[in-house]
mmCIF file of the C-alpha atoms, coordinates in Angstrom:
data_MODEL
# 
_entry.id   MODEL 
# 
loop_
_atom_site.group_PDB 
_atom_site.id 
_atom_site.type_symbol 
_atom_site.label_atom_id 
_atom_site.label_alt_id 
_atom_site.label_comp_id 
_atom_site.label_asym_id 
_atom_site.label_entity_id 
_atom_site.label_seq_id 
_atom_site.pdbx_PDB_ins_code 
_atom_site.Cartn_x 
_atom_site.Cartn_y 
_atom_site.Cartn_z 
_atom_site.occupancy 
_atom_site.B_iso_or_equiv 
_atom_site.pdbx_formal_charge 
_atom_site.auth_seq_id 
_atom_site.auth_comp_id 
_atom_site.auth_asym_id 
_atom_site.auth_atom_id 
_atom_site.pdbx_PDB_model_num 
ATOM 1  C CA . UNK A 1 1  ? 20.018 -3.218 2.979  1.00 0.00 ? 1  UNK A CA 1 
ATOM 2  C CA . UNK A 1 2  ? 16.360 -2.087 1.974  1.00 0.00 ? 2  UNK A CA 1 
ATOM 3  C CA . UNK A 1 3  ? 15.259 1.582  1.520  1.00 0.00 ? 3  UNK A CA 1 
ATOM 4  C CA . UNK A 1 4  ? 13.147 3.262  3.187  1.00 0.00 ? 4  UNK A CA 1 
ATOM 5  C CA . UNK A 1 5  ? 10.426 3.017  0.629  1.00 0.00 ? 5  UNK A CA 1 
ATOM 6  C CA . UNK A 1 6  ? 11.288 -0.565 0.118  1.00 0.00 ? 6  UNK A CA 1 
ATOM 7  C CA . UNK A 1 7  ? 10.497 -1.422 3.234  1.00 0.00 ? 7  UNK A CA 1 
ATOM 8  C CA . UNK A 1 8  ? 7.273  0.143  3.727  1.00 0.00 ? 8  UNK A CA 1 
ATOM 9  C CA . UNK A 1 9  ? 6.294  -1.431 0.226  1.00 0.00 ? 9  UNK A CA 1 
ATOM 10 C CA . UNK A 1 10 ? 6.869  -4.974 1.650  1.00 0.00 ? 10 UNK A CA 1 
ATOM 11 C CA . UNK A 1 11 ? 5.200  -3.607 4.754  1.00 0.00 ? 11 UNK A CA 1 
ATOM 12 C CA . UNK A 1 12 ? 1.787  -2.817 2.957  1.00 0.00 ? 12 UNK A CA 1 
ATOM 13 C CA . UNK A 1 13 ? 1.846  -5.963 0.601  1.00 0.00 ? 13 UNK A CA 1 
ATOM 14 C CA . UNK A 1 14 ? 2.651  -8.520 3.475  1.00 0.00 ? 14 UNK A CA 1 
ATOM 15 C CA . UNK A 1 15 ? -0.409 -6.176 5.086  1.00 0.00 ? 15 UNK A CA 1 
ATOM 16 C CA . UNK A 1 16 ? -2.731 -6.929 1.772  1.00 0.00 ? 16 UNK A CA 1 
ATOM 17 C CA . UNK A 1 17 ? -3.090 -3.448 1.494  1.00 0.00 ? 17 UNK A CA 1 
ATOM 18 C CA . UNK A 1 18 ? -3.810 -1.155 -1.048 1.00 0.00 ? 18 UNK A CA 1 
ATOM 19 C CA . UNK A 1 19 ? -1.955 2.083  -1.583 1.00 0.00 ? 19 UNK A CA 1 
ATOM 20 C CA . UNK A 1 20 ? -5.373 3.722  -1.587 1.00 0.00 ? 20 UNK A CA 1 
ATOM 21 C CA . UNK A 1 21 ? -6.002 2.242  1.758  1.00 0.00 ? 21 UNK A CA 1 
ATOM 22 C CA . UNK A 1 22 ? -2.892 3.069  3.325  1.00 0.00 ? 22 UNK A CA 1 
ATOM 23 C CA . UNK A 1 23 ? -3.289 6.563  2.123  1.00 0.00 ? 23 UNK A CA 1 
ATOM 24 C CA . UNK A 1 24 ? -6.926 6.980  3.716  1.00 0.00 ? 24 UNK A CA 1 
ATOM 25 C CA . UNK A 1 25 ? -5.392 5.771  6.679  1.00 0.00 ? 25 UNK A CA 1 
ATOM 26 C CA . UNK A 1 26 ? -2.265 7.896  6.816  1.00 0.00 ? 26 UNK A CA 1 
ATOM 27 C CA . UNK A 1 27 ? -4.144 11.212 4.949  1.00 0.00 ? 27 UNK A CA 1 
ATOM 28 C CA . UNK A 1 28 ? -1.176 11.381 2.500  1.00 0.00 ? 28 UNK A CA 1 
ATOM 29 C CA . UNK A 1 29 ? -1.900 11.227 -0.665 1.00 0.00 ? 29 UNK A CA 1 
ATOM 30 C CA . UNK A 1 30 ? -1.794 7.952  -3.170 1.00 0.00 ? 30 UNK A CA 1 
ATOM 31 C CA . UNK A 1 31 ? 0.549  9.172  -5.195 1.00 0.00 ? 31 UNK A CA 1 
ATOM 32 C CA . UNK A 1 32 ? 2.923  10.348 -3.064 1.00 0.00 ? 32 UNK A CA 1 
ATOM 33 C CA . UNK A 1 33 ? 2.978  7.335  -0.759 1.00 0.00 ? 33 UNK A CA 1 
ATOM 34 C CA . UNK A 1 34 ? 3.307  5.522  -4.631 1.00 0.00 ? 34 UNK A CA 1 
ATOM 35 C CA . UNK A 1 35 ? 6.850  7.679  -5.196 1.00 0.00 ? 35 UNK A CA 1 
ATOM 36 C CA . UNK A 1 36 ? 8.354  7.000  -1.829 1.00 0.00 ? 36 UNK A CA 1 
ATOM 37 C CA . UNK A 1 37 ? 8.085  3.163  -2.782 1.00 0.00 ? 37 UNK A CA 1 
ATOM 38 C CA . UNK A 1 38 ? 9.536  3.874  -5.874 1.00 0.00 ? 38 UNK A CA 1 
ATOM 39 C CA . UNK A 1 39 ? 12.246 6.416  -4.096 1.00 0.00 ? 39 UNK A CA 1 
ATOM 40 C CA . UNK A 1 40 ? 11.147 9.220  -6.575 1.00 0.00 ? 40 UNK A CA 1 
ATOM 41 C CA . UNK A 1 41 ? 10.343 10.861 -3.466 1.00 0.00 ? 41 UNK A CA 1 
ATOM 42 C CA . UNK A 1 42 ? 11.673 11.242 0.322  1.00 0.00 ? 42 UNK A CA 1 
ATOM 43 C CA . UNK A 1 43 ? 9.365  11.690 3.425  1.00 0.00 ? 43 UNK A CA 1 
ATOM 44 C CA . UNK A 1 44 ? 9.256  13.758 6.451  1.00 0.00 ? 44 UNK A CA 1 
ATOM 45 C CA . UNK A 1 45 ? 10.744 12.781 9.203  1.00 0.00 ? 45 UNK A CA 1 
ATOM 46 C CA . UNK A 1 46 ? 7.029  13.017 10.984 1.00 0.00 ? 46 UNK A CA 1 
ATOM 47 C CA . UNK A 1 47 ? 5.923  10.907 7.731  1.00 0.00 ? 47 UNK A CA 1 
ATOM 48 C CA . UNK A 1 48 ? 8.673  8.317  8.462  1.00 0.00 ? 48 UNK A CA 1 
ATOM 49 C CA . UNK A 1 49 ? 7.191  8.035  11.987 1.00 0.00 ? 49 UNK A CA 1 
ATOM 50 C CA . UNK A 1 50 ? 3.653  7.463  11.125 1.00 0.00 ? 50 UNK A CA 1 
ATOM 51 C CA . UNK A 1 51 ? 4.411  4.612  8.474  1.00 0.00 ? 51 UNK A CA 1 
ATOM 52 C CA . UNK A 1 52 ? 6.699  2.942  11.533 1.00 0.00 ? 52 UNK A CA 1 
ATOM 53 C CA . UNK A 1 53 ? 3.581  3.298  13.441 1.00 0.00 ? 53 UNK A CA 1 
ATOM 54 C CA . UNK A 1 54 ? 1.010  2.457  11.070 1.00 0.00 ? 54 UNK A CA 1 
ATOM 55 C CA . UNK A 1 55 ? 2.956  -0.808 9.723  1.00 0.00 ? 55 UNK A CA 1 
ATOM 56 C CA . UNK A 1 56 ? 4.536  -2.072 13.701 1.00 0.00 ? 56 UNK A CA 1 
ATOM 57 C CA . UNK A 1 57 ? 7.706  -1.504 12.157 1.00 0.00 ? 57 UNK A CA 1 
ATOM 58 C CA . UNK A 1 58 ? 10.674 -0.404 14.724 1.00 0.00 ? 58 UNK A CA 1 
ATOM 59 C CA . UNK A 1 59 ? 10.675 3.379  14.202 1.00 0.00 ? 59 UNK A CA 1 
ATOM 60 C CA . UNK A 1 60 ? 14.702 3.110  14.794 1.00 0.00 ? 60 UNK A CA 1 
ATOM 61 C CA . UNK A 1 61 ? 15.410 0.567  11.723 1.00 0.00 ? 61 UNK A CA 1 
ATOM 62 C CA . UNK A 1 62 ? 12.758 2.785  9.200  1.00 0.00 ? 62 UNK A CA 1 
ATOM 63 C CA . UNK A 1 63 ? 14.431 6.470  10.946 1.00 0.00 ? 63 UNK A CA 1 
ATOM 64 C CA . UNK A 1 64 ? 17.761 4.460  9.905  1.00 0.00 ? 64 UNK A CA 1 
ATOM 65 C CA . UNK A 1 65 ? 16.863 3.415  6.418  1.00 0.00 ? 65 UNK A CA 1 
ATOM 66 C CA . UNK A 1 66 ? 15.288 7.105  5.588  1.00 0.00 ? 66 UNK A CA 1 
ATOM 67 C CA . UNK A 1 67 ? 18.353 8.622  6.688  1.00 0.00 ? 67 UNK A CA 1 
ATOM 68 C CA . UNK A 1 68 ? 20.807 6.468  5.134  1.00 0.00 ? 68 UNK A CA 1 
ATOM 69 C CA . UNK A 1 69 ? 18.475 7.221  1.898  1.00 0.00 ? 69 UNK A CA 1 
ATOM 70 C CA . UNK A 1 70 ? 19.058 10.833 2.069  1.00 0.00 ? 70 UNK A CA 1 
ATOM 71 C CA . UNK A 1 71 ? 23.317 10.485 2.415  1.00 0.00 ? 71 UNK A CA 1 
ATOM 72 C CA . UNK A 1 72 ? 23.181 8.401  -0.457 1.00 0.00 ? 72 UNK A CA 1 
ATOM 73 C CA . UNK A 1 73 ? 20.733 9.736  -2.318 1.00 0.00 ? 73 UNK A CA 1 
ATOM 74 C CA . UNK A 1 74 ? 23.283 13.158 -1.410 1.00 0.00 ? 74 UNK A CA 1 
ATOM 75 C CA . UNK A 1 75 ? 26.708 11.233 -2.366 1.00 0.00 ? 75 UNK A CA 1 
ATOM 76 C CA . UNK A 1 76 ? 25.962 8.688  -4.511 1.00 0.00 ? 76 UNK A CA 1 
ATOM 77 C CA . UNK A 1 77 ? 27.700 10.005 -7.559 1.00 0.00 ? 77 UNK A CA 1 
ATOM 78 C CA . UNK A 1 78 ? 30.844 11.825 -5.432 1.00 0.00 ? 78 UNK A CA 1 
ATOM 79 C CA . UNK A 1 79 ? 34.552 10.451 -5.809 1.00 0.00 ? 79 UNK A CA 1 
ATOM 80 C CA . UNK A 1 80 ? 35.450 11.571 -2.401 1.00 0.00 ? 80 UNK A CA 1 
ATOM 81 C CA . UNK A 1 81 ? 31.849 10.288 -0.535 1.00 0.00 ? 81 UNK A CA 1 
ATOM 82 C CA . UNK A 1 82 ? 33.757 7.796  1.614  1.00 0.00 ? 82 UNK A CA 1 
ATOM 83 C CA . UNK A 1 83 ? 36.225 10.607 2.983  1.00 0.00 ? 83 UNK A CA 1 
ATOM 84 C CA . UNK A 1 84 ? 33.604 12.537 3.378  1.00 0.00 ? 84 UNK A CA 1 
ATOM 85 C CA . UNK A 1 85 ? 31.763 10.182 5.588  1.00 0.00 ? 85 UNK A CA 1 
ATOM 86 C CA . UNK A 1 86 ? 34.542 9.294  7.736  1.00 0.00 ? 86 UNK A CA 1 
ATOM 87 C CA . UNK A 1 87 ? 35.214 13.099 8.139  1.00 0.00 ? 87 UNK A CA 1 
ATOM 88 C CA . UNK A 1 88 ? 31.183 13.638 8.969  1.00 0.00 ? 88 UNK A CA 1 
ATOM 89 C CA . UNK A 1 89 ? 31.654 10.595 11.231 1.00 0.00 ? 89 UNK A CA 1 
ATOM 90 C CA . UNK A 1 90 ? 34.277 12.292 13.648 1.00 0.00 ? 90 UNK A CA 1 
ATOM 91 C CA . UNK A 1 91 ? 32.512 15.516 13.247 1.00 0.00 ? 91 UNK A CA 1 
ATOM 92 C CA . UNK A 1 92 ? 29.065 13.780 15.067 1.00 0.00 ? 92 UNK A CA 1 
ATOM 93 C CA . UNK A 1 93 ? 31.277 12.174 17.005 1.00 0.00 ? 93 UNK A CA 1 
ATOM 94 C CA . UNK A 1 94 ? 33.093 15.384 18.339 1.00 0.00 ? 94 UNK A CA 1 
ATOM 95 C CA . UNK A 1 95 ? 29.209 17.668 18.367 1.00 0.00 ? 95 UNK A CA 1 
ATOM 96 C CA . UNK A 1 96 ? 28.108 14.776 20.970 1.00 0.00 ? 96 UNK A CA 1 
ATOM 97 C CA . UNK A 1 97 ? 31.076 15.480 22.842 1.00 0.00 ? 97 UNK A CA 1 
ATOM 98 C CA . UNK A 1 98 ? 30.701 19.370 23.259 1.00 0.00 ? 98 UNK A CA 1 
ATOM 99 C CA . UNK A 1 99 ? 26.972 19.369 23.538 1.00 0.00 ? 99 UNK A CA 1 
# 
């Protein structure tokens, strides 16, 4: 299971790319593209979608990885994360129900 900013590192090296070229391209800065690689940082949602775009990677599977990112990232260091994912699970589960 890659994060997000693992993923769009392999992306731009299998590419031959530069970060400097990917952030002309994008008009996000170097560094910043340089910390989501490195997960110092988390993107945009809207950021998420133009790397998926940029790259030809399935915008689903990067979406995915940036939001799994962001739980963990979250609950990483909780005792009770694993309740409190099955509990968040039935909670979607019953909002998609009502709505």
């Amino acid at each position: 299971m890659k994060s997000f900013g693992e993923i769009i590192k392999d992306a731009r090296e299998t590419k031959g790319l530069y970060l400097r070229q990917v952030a002309a391209e994008l008009d996000i800065d170097q560094a910043i593209i340089s910390k989501f690689e490195h997960g110092d940082r988390k993107p945009s949602k809207e950021q998420v979608i133009l790397f998926a775009e940029f790259f030809k990677l399935d915008k689903e599977d990067l979406l995915i990885a940036w939001l799994s990112d962001k739980v963990v990232y979250d609950l990483k260091d909780e005792i009770l994360a694993d309740k409190a994912l099955k509990v968040a699970e039935q909670k979607i589960q019953y909002k998609k129900k009502i709505n």
